[in-house]
N, C-alpha and C positions, 0 to 999 in steps of 0.2 A: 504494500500500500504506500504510496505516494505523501508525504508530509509536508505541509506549505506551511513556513515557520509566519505567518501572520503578525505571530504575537511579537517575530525580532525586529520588524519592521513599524512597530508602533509608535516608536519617538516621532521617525519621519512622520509617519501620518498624523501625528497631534500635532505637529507644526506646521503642514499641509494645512489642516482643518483651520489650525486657529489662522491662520494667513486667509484664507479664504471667509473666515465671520467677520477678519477684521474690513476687508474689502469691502463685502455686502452690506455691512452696517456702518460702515463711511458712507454706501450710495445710500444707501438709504436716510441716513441723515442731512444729506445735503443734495440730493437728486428727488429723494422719495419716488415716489410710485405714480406713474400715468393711469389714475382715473380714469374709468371707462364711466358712458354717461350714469351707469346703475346707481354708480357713488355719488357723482360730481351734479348730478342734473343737465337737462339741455336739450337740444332738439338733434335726431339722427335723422338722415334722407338720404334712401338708397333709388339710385337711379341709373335706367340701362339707356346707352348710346346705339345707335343703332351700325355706327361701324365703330372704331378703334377710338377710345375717349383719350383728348390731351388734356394732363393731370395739367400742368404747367399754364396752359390757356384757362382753363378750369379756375385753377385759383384767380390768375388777373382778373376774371371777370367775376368773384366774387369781391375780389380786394375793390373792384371798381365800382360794386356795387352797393359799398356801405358794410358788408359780411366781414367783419375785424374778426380776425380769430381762427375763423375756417379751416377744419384742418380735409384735407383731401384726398383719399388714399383708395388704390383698385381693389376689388373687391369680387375675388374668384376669377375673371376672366378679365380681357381688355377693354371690356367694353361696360363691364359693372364698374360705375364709380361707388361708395360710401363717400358721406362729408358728414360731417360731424362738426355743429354749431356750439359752443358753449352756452354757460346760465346769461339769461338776459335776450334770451330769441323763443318763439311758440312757436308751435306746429302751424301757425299762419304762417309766420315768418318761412317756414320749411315751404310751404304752399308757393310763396312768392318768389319765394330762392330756384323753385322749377322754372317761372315764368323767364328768369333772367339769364337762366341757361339756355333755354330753347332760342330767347330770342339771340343768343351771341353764337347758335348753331346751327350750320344749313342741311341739315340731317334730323332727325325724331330723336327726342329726349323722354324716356319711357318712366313717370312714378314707379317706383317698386313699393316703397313702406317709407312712412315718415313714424316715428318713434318719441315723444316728446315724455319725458323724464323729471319732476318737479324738486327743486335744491332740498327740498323740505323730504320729500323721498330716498332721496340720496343718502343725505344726512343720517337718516334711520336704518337703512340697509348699510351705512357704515359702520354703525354702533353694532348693530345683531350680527354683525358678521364678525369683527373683533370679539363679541361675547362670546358666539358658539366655539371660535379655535381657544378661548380661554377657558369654559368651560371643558372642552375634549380633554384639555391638557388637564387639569383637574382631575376628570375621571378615570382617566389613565393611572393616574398616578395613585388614585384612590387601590383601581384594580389590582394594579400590580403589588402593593404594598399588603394588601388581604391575600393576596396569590402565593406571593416569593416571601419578600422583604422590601423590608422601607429603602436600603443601599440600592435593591434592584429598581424600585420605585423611582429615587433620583436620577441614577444612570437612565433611566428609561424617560424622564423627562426631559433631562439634558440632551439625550439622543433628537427626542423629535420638536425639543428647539432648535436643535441646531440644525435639521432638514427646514426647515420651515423659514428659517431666516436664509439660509443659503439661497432654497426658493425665493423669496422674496425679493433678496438684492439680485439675481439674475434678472426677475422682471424690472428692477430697479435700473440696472445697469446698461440694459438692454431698450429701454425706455418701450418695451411691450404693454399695452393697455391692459389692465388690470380692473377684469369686472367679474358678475357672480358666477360667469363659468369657470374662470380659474380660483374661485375662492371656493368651489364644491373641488376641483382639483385640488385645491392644497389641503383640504380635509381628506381628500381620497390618500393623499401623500403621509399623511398622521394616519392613518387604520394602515396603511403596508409598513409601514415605518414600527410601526405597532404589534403589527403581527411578527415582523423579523426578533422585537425585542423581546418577543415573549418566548418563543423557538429557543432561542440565546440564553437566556433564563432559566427556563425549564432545563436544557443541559447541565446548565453550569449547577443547577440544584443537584442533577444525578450523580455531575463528578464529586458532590460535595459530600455526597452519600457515601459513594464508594471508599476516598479519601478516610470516609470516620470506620468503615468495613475494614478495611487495611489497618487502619492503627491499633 
């Protein structure tokens, strides 16, 4: 049988590890997380062109049309744009933001969905969403401590802080918009995170058996 000395190679990987928390939580500190509209509020307008859409003409013509902010980006093929309005514009606005495409394009400019998102909504979905990964960790910690031990408990919260913030400063760093599909993602990432710890656990309980067998 094959033996992979894991455990001599641990120093490097704690200094790995702590090099990479200290990264993510510098971005995070001073970059933070791109809000997707769930959190931040605003109007989304998704819109198909009917040949190949110019992202670049696209913006001029909303910079020129009063739209400060606009952010502009394709969306599955060349011809789907997303734009994405910040707080301070309504689903009229979204309404009217079609009119000023169509007229700056000599081609069809096709509504797909306008999505209007209230700051007041946001706000809430940003509290419940820091509640539930703060609860999880909580529970976890509950569990494992009634399971193993309170020592496996800590390690096992320390483990899936420290996935969670790595997560975290990647969408940080990475400036990827950050809304409640990856916030069920990052809870998906705590139950696997979860499950690995408790595998790990449960072993290290049998060695610890055996160990007291032998003495």
């Amino acid at each position: 049988m094959k033996v992979i000395n894991f455990m001599g190679q641990r120093k490097l990987a704690i200094v790995f590890s702590i090099v990479l928390m200290a990264i993510a939580i510098g971005s995070l500190a001073t970059r933070q997380l791109n809000w997707g509209l769930d959190f931040t509020g605003g109007t989304l307008v998704e819109v198909h062109y009917s040949e190949t859409a110019d992202l670049n003409e696209i913006r001029s013509t909303l910079d020129s049309s009063g739209y400060a902010g606009a952010i502009v980006v394709s969306f599955g093929t060349d011809r789907d744009v997303l734009i994405r309005l910040p707080q301070g514009y309504s689903d009229r606005d979204g309404a009217e933001l079609l009119t000023r495409l169509q007229e700056a394009y000599t081609g069809d400019v096709e509504l797909r969905r306008i999505e209007f998102v209230g700051p007041q909504v946001g706000d809430e979905l940003r509290e419940q969403g820091g509640l539930a990964m703060l609860l999880a960790l909580g529970l976890v910690m509950l569990y494992i401590a009634f399971r193993f031990q309170f020592k496996f408990a800590v390690g096992a919260v320390v483990a899936l802080v420290h996935d969670v913030v790595l997560t975290l400063g990647f969408f940080s760093i990475t400036g990827m918009e950050f809304d409640l599909t990856v916030l069920a993602a990052l809870l998906a990432v705590i139950g696997y995170s979860l499950n690995d710890t408790i595998v790990v656990s449960d072993r290290i309980r049998e060695n610890f058996r055996k160990i007291r067998r032998a003495e």
